[in-house]
Phi, psi and omega in degrees: 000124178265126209246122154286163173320298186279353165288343150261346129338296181296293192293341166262344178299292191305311153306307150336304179280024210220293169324294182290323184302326198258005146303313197303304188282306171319317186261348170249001154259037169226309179307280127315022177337097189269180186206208206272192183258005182246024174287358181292310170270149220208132159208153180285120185321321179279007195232033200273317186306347192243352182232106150038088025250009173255068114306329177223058153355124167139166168256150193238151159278148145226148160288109189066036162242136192316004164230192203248322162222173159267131188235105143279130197226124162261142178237147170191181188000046161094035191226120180254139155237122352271184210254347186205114200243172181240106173257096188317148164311123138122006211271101178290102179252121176262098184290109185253085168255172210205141148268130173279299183288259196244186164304158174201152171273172193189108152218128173278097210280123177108009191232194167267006196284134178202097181244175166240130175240164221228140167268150182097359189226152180247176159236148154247151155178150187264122157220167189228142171253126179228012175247136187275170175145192187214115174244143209260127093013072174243173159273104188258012133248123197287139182246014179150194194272342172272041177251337117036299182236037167258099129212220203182124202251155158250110156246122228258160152202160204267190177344000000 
């Protein structure tokens, strides 16, 4: 089979560039080892109910810290704790969540809260409800054969 000059030209050029990209990404997730964006914080998975702040699933006031409460949440077998928080309108909640098992989604359906959560790992993020309503809780990564029926309500209401 006879190939023209530019045409191999193009085929090594595309391959060429094909090598360096997935050196470029092989060294810098194997090397430089990233890891999620919730790799800052670390719980034994198997130890999650025994350790700080999920001992008490739920939402907490806090003081003096830039938001107004904590909503700790755990997921595990097709289920979030708890299964229903009550939040004031207008209230900037920082959500601290955590999976026992497997991977599981954390979406707050109608809001921009979209997190992954990971075992061995916690996830964060701060939001303000600034909407009254009642918002649904799903898992949008799938875990099993219950994942279907994994969810959880936000009831925002006011003052």
């Amino acid at each position: 089979m006879h190939l023209h000059r530019y045409e191999k030209w193009w085929l090594t050029f595309g391959i060429s560039a094909l090598i360096i990209f997935l050196s470029i990404v092989g060294i810098q997730a194997f090397h430089q080892g990233h890891k999620p964006p919730s790799e800052k914080a670390f719980v034994d998975p198997e130890r999650v109910s025994e350790t700080e702040p999920f001992t008490k699933p739920g939402l907490h006031k806090v003081q003096g810290k830039d938001w107004d409460y904590e909503l700790v949440i755990v997921a595990a077998a097709f289920s979030f704790t708890p299964g229903e928080v009550e939040i004031p309108k207008g209230a900037k909640v920082k959500i601290i969540a955590t999976t026992r098992d497997v991977v599981h989604g954390f979406e707050i359906a109608g809001t921009n809260v979209n997190m992954m959560l990971e075992p061995g790992y916690i996830s964060e993020y701060v939001t303000t409800f600034n909407k009254t309503g009642e918002f649904l809780i799903i898992c949008n990564e799938y875990c099993g054969t219950g994942h279907h029926m994994m969810s959880a309500r936000i009831k925002v209401v006011d003052k």
